[in-house]
Every structure is written in C-alpha cells, then in structure tokens.
C-alpha positions in Angstrom: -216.4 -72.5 128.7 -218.6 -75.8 129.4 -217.7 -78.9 130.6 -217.9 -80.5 127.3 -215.1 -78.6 125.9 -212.0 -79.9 124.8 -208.7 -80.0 126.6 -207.6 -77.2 124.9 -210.8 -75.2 125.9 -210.4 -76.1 129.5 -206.8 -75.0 129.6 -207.9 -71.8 128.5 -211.0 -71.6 130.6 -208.9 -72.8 133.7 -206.3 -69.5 132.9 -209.1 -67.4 132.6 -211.0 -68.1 135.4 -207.7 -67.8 137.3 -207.0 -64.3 136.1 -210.1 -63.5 136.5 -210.0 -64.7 140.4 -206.9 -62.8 140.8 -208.5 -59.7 139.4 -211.1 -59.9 142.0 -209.0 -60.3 144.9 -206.4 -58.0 143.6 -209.2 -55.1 143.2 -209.1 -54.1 146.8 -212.7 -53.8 147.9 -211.1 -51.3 150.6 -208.8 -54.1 152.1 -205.2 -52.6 151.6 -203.5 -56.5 151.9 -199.4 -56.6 151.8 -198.9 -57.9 148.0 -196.7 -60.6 149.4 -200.2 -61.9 151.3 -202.1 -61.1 148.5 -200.6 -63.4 146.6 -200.3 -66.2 148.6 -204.3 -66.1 149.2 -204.9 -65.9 145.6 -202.9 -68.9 145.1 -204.3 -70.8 148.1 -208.3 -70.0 147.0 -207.6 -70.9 143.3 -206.2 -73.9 144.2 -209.5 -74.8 146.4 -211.5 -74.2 144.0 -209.7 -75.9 141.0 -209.4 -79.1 143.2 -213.5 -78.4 143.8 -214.1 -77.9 140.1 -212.2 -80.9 138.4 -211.7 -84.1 141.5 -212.8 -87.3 141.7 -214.9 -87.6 143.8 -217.1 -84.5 143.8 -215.8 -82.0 147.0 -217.6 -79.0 147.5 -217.2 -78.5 150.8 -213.4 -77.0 149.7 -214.9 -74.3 148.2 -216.6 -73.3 151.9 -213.0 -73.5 152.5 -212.1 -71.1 149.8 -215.4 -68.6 151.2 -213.9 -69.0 154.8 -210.0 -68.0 153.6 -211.1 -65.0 152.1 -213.4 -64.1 155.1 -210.3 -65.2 157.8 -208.5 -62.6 154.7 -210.9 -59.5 155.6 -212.9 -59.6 152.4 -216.6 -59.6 154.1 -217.6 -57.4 151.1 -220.8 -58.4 149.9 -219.6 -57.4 146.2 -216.7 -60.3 146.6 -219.2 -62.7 147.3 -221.5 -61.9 144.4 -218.5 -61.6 142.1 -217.2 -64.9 143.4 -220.4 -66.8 142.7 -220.7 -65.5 139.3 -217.2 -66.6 138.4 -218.1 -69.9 139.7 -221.0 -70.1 137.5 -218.9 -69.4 134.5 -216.1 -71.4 135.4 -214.7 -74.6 133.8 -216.4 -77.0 136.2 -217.5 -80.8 135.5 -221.5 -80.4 134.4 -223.6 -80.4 137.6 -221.2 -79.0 139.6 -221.7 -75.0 139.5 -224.6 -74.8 141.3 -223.2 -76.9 144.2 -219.3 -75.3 143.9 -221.5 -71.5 144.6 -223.8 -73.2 147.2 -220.7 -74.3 149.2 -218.3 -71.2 148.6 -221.3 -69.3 149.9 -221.9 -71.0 152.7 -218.3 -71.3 153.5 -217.7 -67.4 153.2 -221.4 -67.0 155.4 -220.7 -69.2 157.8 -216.6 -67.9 158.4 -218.2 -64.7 158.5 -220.8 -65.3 161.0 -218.4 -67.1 163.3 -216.4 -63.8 162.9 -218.9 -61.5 163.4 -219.6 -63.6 166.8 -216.5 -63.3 168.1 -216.2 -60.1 167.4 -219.3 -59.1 169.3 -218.3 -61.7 172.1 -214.5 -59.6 172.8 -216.6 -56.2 172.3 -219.0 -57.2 175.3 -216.1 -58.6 177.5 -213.8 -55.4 176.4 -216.9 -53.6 177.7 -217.6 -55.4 180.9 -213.7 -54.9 181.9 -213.7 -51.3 181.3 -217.0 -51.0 183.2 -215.2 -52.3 185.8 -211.7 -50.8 185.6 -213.9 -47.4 185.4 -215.8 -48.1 188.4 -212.8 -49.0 190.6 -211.1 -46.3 189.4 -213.7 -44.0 190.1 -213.5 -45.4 193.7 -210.0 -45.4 194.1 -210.2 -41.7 192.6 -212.9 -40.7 195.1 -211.0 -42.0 198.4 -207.4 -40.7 196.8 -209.7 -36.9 196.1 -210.9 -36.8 199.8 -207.7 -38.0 201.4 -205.7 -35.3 199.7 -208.5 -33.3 200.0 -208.6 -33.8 204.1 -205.1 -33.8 204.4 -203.8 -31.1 202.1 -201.4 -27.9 203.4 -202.8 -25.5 201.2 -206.9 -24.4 201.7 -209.1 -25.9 199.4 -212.4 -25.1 199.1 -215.2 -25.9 196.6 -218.3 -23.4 195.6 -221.4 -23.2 193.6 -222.1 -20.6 191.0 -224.0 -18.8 192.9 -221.3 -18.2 195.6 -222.1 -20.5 198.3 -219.3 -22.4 199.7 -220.4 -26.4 199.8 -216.8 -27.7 201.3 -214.1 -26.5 203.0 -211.2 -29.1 204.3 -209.1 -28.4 207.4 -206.4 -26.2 206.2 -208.7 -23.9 204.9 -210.3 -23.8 208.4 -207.3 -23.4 210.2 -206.1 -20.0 207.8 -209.5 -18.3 208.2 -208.8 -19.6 212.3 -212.4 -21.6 212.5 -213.8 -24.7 212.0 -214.5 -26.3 207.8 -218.1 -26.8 209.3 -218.2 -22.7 210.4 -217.3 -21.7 207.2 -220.0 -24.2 205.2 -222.8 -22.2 204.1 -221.1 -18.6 203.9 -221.2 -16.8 200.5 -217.9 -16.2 198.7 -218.8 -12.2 198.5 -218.5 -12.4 202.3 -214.9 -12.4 202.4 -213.8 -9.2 200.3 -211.0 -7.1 201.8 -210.4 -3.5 201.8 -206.8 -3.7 200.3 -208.2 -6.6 197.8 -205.6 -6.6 194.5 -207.7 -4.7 192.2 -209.6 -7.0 189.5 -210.0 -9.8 192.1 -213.7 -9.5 192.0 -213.9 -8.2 188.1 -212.0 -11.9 187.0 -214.4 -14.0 189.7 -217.6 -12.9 188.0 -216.1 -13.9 184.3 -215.0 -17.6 186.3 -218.3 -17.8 187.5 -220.1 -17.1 184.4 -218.2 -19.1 182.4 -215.8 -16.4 180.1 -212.4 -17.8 181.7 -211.6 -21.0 183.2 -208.9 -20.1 186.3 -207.5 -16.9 187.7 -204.5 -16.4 190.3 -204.2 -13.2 192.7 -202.3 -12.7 196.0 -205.6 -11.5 198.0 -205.7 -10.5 201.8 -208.6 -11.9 204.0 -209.7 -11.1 207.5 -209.5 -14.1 210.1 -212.2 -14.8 212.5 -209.9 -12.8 215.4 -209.4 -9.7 213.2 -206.2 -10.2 211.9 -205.5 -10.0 208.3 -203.9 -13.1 206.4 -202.5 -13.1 202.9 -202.8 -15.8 200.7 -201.9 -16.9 197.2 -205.7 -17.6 195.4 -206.2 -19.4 192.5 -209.9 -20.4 191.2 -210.6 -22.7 188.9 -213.4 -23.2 186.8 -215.2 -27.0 187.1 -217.6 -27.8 184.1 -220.3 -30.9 182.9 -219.8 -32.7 180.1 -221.9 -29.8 178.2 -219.0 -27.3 179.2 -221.7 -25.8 181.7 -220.2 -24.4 184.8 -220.9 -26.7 188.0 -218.2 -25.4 190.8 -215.6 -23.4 191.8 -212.3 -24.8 193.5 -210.3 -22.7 195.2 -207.2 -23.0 196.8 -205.0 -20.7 199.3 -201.3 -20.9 200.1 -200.8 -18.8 203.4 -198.4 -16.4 202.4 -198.6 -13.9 205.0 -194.6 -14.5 206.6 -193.4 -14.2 202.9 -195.8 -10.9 202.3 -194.6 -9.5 205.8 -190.7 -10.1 204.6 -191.1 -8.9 201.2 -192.7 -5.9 202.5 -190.0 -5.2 205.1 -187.4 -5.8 202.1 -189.2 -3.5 200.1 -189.6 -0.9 202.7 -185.7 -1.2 202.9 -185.1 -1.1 199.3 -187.3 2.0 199.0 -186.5 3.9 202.1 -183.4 5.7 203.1 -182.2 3.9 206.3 -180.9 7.3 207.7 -183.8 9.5 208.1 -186.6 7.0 206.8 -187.1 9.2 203.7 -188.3 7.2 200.3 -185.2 7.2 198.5 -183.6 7.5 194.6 -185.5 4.3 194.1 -188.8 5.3 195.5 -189.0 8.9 193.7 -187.8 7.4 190.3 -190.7 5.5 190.4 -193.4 7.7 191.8 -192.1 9.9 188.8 -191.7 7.4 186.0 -195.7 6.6 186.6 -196.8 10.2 185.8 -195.7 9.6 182.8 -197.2 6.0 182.1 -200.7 7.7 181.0 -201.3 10.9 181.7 -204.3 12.7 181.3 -203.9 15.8 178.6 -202.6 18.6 180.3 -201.4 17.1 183.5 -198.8 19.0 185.3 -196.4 18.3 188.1 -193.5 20.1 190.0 -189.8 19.3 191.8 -188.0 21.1 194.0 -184.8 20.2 194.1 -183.0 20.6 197.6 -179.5 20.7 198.6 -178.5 22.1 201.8 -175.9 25.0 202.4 -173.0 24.9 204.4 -173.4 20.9 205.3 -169.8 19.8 204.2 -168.4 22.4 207.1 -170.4 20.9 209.9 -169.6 17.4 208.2 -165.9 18.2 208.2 -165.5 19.8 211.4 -168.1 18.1 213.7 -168.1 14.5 212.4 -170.3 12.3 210.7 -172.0 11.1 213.5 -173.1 14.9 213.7 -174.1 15.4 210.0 -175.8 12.0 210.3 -178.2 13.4 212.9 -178.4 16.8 211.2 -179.7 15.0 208.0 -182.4 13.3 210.2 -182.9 16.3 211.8 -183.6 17.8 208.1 -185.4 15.2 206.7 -188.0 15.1 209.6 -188.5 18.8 209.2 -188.9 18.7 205.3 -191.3 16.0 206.0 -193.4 17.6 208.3 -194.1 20.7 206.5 -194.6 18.6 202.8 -196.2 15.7 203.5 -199.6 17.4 204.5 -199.8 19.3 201.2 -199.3 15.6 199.3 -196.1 16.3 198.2 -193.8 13.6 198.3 -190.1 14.4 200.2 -187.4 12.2 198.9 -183.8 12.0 200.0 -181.2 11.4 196.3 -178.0 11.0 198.7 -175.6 13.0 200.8 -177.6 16.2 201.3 -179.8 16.2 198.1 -183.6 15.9 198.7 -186.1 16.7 195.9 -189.8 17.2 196.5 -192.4 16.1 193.9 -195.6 18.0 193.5 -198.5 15.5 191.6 -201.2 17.1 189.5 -199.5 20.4 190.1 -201.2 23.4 190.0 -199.2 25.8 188.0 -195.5 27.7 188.7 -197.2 29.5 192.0 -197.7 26.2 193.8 -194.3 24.9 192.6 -192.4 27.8 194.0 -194.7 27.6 197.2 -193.5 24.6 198.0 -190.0 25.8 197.8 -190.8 28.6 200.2 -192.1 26.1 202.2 -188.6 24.2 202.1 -186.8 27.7 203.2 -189.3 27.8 205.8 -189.1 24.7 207.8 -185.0 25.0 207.7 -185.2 29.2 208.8 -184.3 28.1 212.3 -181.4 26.6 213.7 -181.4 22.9 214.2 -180.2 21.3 217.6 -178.0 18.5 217.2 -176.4 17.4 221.2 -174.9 20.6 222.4 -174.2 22.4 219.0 -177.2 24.8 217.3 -176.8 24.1 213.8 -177.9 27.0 211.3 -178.5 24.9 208.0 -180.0 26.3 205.3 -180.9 25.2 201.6 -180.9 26.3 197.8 -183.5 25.1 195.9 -184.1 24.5 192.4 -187.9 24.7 190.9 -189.1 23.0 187.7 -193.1 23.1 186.9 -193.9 21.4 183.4 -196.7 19.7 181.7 -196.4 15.8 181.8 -196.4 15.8 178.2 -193.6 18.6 177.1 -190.8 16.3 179.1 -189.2 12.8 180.2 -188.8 12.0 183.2 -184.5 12.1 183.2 -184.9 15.7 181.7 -187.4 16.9 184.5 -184.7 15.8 187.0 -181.4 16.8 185.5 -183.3 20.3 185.0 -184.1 20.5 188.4 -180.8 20.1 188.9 -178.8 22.7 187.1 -181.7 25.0 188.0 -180.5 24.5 191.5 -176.9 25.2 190.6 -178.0 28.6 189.2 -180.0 29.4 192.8 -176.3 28.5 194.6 -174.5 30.6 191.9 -176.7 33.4 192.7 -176.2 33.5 196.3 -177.5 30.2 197.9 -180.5 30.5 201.0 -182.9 31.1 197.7 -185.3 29.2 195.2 -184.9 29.6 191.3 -187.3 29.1 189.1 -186.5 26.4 185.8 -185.6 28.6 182.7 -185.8 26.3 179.5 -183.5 28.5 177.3 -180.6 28.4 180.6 -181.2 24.7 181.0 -180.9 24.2 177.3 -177.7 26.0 177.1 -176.3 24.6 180.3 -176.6 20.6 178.9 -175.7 21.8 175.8 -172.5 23.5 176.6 -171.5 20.7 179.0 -172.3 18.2 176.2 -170.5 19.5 173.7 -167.4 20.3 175.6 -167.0 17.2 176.9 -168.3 14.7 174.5 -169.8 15.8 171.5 -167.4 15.9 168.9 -166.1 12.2 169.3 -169.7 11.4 169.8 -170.3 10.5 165.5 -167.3 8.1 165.7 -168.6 6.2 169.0 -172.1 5.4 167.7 -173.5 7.3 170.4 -176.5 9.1 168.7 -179.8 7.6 167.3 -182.6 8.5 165.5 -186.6 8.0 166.4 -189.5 8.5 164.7 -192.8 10.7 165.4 -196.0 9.6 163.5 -198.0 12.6 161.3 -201.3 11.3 160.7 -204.1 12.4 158.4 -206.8 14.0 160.3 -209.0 13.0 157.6 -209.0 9.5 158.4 -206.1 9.2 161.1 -203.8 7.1 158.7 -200.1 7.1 158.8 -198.8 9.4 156.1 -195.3 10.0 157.7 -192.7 10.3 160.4 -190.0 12.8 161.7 -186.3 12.2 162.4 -185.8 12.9 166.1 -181.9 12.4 166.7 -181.1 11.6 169.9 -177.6 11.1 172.0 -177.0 8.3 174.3 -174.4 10.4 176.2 -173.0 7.7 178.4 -172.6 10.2 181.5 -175.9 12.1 181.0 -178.3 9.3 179.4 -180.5 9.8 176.4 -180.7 13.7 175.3 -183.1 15.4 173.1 -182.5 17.3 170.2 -183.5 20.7 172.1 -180.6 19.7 175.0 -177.9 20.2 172.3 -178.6 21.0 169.3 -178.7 24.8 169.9 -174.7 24.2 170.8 -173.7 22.2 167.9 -174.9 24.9 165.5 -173.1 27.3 167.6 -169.9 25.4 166.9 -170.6 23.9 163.6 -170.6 20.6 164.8 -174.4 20.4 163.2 -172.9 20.3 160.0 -171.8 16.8 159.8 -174.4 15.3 162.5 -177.0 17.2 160.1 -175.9 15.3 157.1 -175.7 11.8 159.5 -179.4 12.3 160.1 -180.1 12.9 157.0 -178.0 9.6 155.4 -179.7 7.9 158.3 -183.2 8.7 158.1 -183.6 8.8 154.2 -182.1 5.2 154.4 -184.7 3.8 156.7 -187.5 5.5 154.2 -186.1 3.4 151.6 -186.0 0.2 153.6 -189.8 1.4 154.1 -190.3 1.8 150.4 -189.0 -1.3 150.0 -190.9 -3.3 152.2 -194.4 -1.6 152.3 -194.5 0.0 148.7 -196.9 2.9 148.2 -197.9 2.3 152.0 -194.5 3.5 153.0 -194.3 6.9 154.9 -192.9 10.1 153.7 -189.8 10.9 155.7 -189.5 14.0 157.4 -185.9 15.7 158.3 -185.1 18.7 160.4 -182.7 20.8 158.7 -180.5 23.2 160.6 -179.8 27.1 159.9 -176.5 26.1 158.5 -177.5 23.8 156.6 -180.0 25.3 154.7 -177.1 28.8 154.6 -174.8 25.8 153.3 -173.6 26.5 149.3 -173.3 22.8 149.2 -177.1 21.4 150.4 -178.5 20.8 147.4 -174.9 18.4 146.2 -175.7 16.8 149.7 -179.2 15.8 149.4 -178.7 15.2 145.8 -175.9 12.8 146.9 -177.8 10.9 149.8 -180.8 10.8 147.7 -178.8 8.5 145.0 -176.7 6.8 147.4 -179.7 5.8 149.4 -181.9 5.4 146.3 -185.1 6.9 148.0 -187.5 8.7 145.7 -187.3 12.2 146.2 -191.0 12.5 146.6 -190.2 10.8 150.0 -188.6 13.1 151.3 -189.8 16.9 153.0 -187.0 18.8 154.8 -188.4 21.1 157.4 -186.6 24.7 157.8 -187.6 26.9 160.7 -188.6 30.8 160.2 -185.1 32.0 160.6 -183.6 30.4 157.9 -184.4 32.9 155.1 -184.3 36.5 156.6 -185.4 38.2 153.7 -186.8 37.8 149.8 -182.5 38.7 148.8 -181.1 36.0 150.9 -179.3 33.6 149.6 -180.6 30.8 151.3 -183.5 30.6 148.9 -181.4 29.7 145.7 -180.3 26.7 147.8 -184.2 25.7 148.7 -185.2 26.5 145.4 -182.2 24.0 143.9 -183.7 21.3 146.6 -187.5 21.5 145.5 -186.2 20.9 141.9 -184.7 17.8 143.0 -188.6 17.2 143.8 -187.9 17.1 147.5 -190.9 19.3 149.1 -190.4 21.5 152.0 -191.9 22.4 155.1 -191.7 25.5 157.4 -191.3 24.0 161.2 -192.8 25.7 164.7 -194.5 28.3 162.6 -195.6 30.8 164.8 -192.7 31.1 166.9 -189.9 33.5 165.0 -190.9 36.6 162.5 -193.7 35.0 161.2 -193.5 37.5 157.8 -196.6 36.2 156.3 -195.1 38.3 152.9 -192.2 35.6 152.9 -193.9 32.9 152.6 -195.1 34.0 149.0 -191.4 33.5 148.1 -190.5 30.4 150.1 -190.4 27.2 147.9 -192.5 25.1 150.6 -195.7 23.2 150.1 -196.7 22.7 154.1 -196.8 24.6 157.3 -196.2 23.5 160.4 -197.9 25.4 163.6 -196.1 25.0 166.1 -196.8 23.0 168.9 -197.0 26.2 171.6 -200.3 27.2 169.9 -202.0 24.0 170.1 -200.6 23.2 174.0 -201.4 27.1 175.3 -205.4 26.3 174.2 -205.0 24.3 178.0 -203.4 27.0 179.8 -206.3 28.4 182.4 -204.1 31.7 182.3 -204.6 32.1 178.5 -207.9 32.7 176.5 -208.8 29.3 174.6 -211.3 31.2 172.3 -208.5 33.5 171.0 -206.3 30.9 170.6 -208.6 28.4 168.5 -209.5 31.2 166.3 -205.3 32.2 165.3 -205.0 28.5 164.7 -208.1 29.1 162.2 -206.6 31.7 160.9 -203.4 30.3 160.2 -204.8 27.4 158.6 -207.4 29.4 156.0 -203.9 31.2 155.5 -202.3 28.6 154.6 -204.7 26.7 152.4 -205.2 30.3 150.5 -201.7 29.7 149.4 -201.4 26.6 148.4 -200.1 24.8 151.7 -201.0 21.8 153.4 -201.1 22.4 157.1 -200.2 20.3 159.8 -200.5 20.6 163.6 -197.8 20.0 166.6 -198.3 19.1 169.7 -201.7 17.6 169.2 -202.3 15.7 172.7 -205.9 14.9 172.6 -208.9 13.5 170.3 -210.7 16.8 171.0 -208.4 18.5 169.7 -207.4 16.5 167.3 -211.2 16.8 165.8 -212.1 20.3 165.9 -208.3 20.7 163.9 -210.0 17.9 161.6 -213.2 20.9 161.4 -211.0 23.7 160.8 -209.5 22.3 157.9 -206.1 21.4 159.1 -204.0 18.3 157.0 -202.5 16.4 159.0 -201.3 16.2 162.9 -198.7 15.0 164.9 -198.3 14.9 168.9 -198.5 12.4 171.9 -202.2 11.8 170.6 -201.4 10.1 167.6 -197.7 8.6 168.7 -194.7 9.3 170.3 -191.1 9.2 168.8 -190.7 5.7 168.5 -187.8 3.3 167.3 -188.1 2.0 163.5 -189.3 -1.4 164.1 -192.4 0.0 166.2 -193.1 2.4 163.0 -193.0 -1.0 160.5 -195.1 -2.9 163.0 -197.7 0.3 162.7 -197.7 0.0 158.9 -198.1 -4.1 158.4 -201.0 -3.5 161.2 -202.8 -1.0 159.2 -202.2 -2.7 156.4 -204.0 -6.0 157.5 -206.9 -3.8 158.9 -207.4 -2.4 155.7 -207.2 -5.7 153.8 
C-alpha cells in the first residue's frame, strides 16, 4: 500500500504489515522465546513502529527503539534485520518516511547490538582476569597444601621418572628404608627388588611405566639400610601431560611389617598342628586341592595314609599327657625321615597322619614312602620312664591328577588303610579301585541310598564331546552325582556298581534320564539347532529292562525333546550274545530315532562279530587306551596304532568314533589325523553344571557371528 491510499487501504495495509511483523518474529531465527514473551514483543515493536509510521510530528528515532527491543530480545540475526527493513519499505507509512523509518530501525537494532556485543566482550575479559587469578592462587595454595602433606605424611611417598630414577622422597619414606630422603635421591627404582618380591611386581611396573596401565597395588618386601627386611603395602600410580604422555611415577608405602609378622604368626597357627608343629587338615587340603588347579597332562602324586597301632592303650592306660608326647615323639620321627625326600607329613587329628608325595613317580615310590613310615616307627619310642613300642598301618593310593578329585584321593586312602588294619595292622596296602569302589558303595547304599531320590540329594553334570574337526561343541554326557551329606559329593563309579546290585539303578536310571533329556530341551529351546545332543548312560538293567523302550518313549513326550537329541550309551556287557534279548529292546529304542552308542569300548569282550548286530551308530574307546599312551611302563607306539585300528574299524562299519579321556592338544590332534569323530576329556571340559554348558554355547555362538 502507498500513502495515498484510502482509509480503507491503510486499514488493510496496517493489518498486513502487522501480520506480517508477527510472522517474522514468530519464525524463530533459532531464538526459542516463551510464547507468552513472544507476544508481548510483537505487540510492543508494532506499536513503535505504527506510532513511527503515522505521528505528527515525524519520530524515527522510535523505530531505533523498535531495532534495540528486538536486539535486548536476542534476535541479532542478520536475516531479521534485512526482513525488517523490507517490511518497512512496503509498509503503510506517510510518503517520505520509509527511507528514514529503515535508516532509524537500523541504526537502532546496530547500535543495541553493538552496545551488546561490548559488554559482552567487557564481562568475558573480566570473567577471564578473575579466573586467571582464582587459578593462580589456587595453584599456589595447591603447591604449599601438595608439599605440606607431602613433608608431613605417615605413609612414604615418593615420586620417579620413567626411566626409574627417584626425583623425591619425603621423610616417612626415609624413615621405612631407615636413611635420610636426600640418601635415597638419585637411586634407581630397580635397586630395591627383593628376593621374596610378590610375583608380577616388576611385570605390572614396566606396563605403569610405559604407559599400558595407570596404578597397581602389591604388598612387596624391601631391604632397609641395616639389613632388615620391611614389608609394605605399594601402590604406583601413573602421572600423565595433558597429551596423556607419561611424566612420573608416585609411589606410596604403608609399613606393614607388624601386621605381616601377626598375620603370619596367625597363619602359622591356623595351618600348623599346635601339638607336634605338623601342617595340619587345613594345610594338606590345600597343598592337595592345588595339584589339581592345573595340572600338567599326566601328572601323578601319592598319599600314605597313617594311623598308628596300639595308641588308644597307651592313651587309656598311661594318660594323655603321655600320648601327647608320644604323638610329638611320632610326628618328629615321620618328619625326619619324609621331609628330605619332599614329601609333605601332615597330622588329620588324633593319631591320623597322611603323607603327600608331589609329582610322584609311579606306585614303587608311593609304597617306598610307606616303607619309609614302618621304618622310622620300627623302634621303640621313649616317652619319661616308659619305652613305647608304637607302630602304624598304612594305606597307599598312587593316581594320575587327572583320573580323581581331591575328596576321592583322600577317602580312598582311607578305606585302603582300613583294609591294611583288617589284614593284620604293622603293614602298608596298596589302593585297589575295584575294593574302594565296592567299599563306598556298600556303605552308601546301606546307609543312605534308597531315601537319597526323595531328599534331592543327587545331581547331574555335564561333560563336553567336541568335534575334532573343528573343536565345536556337539554334545554333553549326564554324570549323576550324590551329595551324600556324610561322605560329600560322589561319582558315579563310587556307587553305581551297588545300586545295580540291588536294583536301586532302576528308578535313579530313569531320574537321570527325565533329568537330563529335560535340560536338552531347555537347550533346544533356547539355542535352536546350536543346542547339544544329550548323552545318557544306561545301566545293564536297564537296557535287560522289558519296559525301556515305554520309558524312553514316555520321557521323550513328556519332556518334548526330539529324539534325534538324544544317544543312550550301553556298555559291552549289555548284550552277551546275537539271541539276547536285550537287542529287541535296543532295536525298539533306535526306532524311536534315538541313536546309540557303545561306552568304554575296549574294556569287556570286545566281540568285534557283535557289533555287526548292535543297533548303534558310535563307538566309544575307552578312556584307558587313550590315558595308558603316557604310561613309561607301556609301549606308546603299540598303543597309538590299536586306537588306529579301532577307529578304521569303526568307520568300516558305519560308526562314528569318539575318544575318552582325551587330556591333551597332542593328543587330541594326532586323534584328529587318525580319523577319529569326536572327543571328550579334561582337554576339551570337565563335567560341569548346566549353566556353565549354556554360557559355552551363547559364547560360541557370538564368536561365530
């Protein structure tokens, strides 16, 4: 619109040019302004700049004011001034005015924003100056508070290079080494290595130093100036530039030497039999439980379990006092004579001792060391005025690490001592697995075994079989074990022998069973086509049983696992002969499309003629063949070529083949060369519980995504 438009006109122009103004502010230009605001600015500006357009006299100087609101308003956009000014130019102003109305709303707007800008930079330079300031008394304050503490501290500080010279030392430090801070300026870090140093000390100060971690902490012995040894608590820490480049090295030592000296002492007491000075239950638990941590394949060791004859007479009739000093007596003696050959002498309690033989040599050395035991106890002991004839029985157990737990080994030991007493006592016995076997079996049995279902008591583990083609997981074997609440946890071999005996392995049989086929399907579930096959033991009398085939059939459906899932292994003894009627029940259980497997094949008949009639699809050697390749007594060369053998036997008939007691990568590759399936053994897993097996799968799974 002009100015020479009519009323009309300018009422519309006026509405227009208001809108328009509005639209403009309203648009935002990056400014997020609380509507409320926004509005009252819109109305505030237009009103300028009406009063600029139409008054009497001519005012521009309100539409600087207009330029300076929306400035003081945070639109400094350039775009809002040129849009401004247009609409200015277009606006319904008197004729004349729109040149002078822009001039003055951009001037206004320039000026308010320059003014701004200004003070802007004006609170920036005093916001700088202050911090300056602040920052360097800080920094002064922090330097006197660093030294003071530093001066004054109880704990050792001391601060290095990279290169392992020590810059500064303050006065504790000085005073656990026993010199002056000034003495030890200068020396190199290296200098002060112990002979008992914790092991990785030095290993974790060359990554500090070069940067790959940023503190350690290790209780570390040092020598003072006088010789004596201190112990301290060390931590290093790591001090970088503002590059991350390492500068120094603090560290700082807590004298803990009293502490050390008393938790030693307490240890010593907690470890030690106070009586004859012996390591005691505690000690030899835990010298045994760390053969078994990681042991190298083959490693052996021995016990000799000791109990000494005729004690409760001279403990009855002459007094504690006197069997107290008769055990001492004893102990020293077994001590002695052991101790020198490495053996570690232990006394269990009352007049039980057990010697352990590490990295035993075989049986010979085992039973040695018993005679050693008869030996040193041959003569009488002299106790005050009475000559004491004591003698022992002794029980001898010699296995590799690998074929036993540490709780086995022991209770073994044990009974095997009760047979050398049975027999006569003075004498050593040697450890006989099938007499041990029946022992714990019989004991178990009696006592506990048949309640043992209803209490919960037995669980199952799992043993990975692994493709030697590739090492994958292709399945597991249910390993039922009892937590007998007297004995602790059993193997299968400790009673299973029994509970067929009695019958007992009927229903535990079917338990496992149920059991283990319902953990495959919570595997199928969860893991798909990834999920193991599930591999079951089943017993003599099972397999004999009319009524297998309705039980798998019936755990199968209950449990809804496919039967492809699932391979029952049978041992050699189950089918004596191509007439027995044990096969119509294997035969009804592969139709069922549940595959079998022939278990520890090597150790019964071994008719190679039966296995043409045998509904299996796998063999199983037996883990004997695979552990006796290690024996020194035993040719390997033989050995390796029957396990060659039995696999081109197998695989001529249609089997897959799969190894026991695999314990090494060796082995487990020149199986691999041979031919052989798949493998199973400490190498590739031990029995585990479920959740360990799931974790194995997901792992593998990720690996392979």
């Amino acid at each position: 619109m002009t100015a020479g438009s009519d009323g009309a006109g300018r009422v519309d122009a006026a509405t227009w040019f208001h809108q328009e103004w509005e639209r403009l502010l309203r648009g935002g230009h990056g400014m997020a302004v609380h509507p409320g605001i926004l509005s009252r600015l819109v109305s505030r500006t237009a009103v300028l700049l009406h009063r600029a357009q139409h008054e009497e006299p001519f005012r521009p100087e309100l539409a600087g004011q207009a330029g300076a609101q929306l400035v003081d308003a945070h639109f400094t956009d350039p775009a809002v001034l040129a849009r401004a000014v247009e609409l200015l130019q277009l606006g319904p102003v008197s004729d004349g005015r729109g040149p002078a109305l822009s001039g003055a709303f951009a001037a206004g707007w320039a000026e308010a924003l320059r003014e701004r800008t200004l003070r802007e930079q004006e609170a920036i330079r005093l916001a700088a100056d202050t911090a300056r300031r602040e920052v360097e008394k800080a920094l002064r304050e922090s330097e006197n508070k660093f030294r003071a503490l530093f001066e004054s501290a109880a704990i050792g500080i001391g601060i290095g290079d990279t290169d392992g010279n020590i810059i500064s030392v303050n006065r504790a430090l000085g005073e656990i080494f026993g010199t002056g801070s000034m003495d030890m300026t200068g020396r190199r870090v290296d200098e002060l290595v112990h002979p008992e140093d914790t092991p990785g000390v030095w290993e974790a100060y060359e990554d500090l130093i070069a940067g790959r971690r940023e503190y350690f902490q290790f209780d570390k012995p040092y020598y003072r100036q006088d010789g004596e040894v201190v112990w301290t608590h060390l931590t290093v820490s790591l001090i970088r530039d503002d590059e991350g480049v390492p500068l120094y090295q603090v560290a700082m030592l807590e004298d803990i030497t009293d502490r050390y000296r008393l938790q030693e002492r307490l240890r010593h007491q907690a470890t030690h039999d106070p009586l004859t000075g012996l390591p005691n239950r505690v000690a030899f638990f835990e010298r045994l439980e760390k053969l078994f941590e990681e042991p190298e394949p083959g490693a052996r060791f021995g016990l000799c379990y000791v109990d000494l004859d005729g004690f409760k007479v001279v403990n009855d009739s002459l007094g504690h006092d006197t069997g107290d000093q008769l055990l001492a007596a004893v102990a020293q003696r077994l001590e002695t004579a052991l101790t020198p050959l490495g053996h570690l002498v232990a006394r269990l309690g009352g007049d039980e001792f057990v010697v352990l033989l590490e990295d035993c040599r075989g049986e010979q050395e085992a039973v040695a060391a018993a005679k050693t035991v008869l030996a040193a106890l041959a003569r009488p002991v002299q106790v005050g005025d009475h000559s004491l004839a004591v003698g022992a029985s002794v029980g001898v157990l010699e296995r590799r690490v690998a074929t036993t737990t540490p709780g086995a080994a022991v209770r073994a030991a044990d009974l095997t001592l009760y047979r050398a007493k049975e027999a006569g006592r003075g004498r050593w016995t040697l450890f006989d697995p099938k007499e041990n076997a029946r022992a714990v079996s019989r004991y178990a049995v009696s006592v506990r075994m048949p309640a043992a279902l209803d209490r919960g008591e037995f669980f199952i583990d799992y043993q990975p079989l692994c493709s030697l083609a590739d090492g994958s997981l292709v399945a597991v074997e249910a390993l039922v074990r009892w937590r007998h609440p007297q004995l602790g946890v059993l193997g299968p071999d400790e009673f299973i022998g029994v509970a067929e005996e009695t019958g007992l392995i009927m229903p535990l049989g079917r338990w496992v069973l149920e059991q283990a086929c319902r953990q495959a399907t919570d595997w199928v579930r969860e893991f798909g086509q990834d999920a193991p096959q599930i591999n079951v033991n089943l017993a003599v009398r099972q397999a004999r049983n009319a009524g297998l085939v309705t039980d798998v059939e019936r755990i199968l459906r209950k449990t809804g696992l496919p039967p492809g899932k699932l391979q029952l292994e049978i041992t050699e003894s189950t089918v004596v002969g191509p007439e027995d009627e044990a096969l119509k029940a294997l035969h009804g259980v592969r139709d069922l499309g549940v595959s079998l497997a022939v278990d520890d094949f090597g150790t019964g008949w071994s008719n190679l003629a039966y296995l043409r009639d045998l509904p299996v699809s796998c063999l199983k050697i037996a883990g004997s063949f695979v552990g006796d390749l290690h024996d020194p007594t035993k040719d390997a060369h033989t050995g390796w070529r029957i396990v060659s053998g039995l696999v081109s036997l197998a695989h001529t008939l249609g089997l897959t083949v799969t190894a026991e007691g695999v314990e090494s990568g060796a082995d487990a590759e020149r199986l691999r060369q041979m031919g052989c399936d798949w493998a199973q053994g400490w190498h590739f897993g031990r029995p585990v519980r479920p959740d360990e097996i799931s974790r194995r799968i997901a792992e593998a799974r990720r690996t392979s995504e």
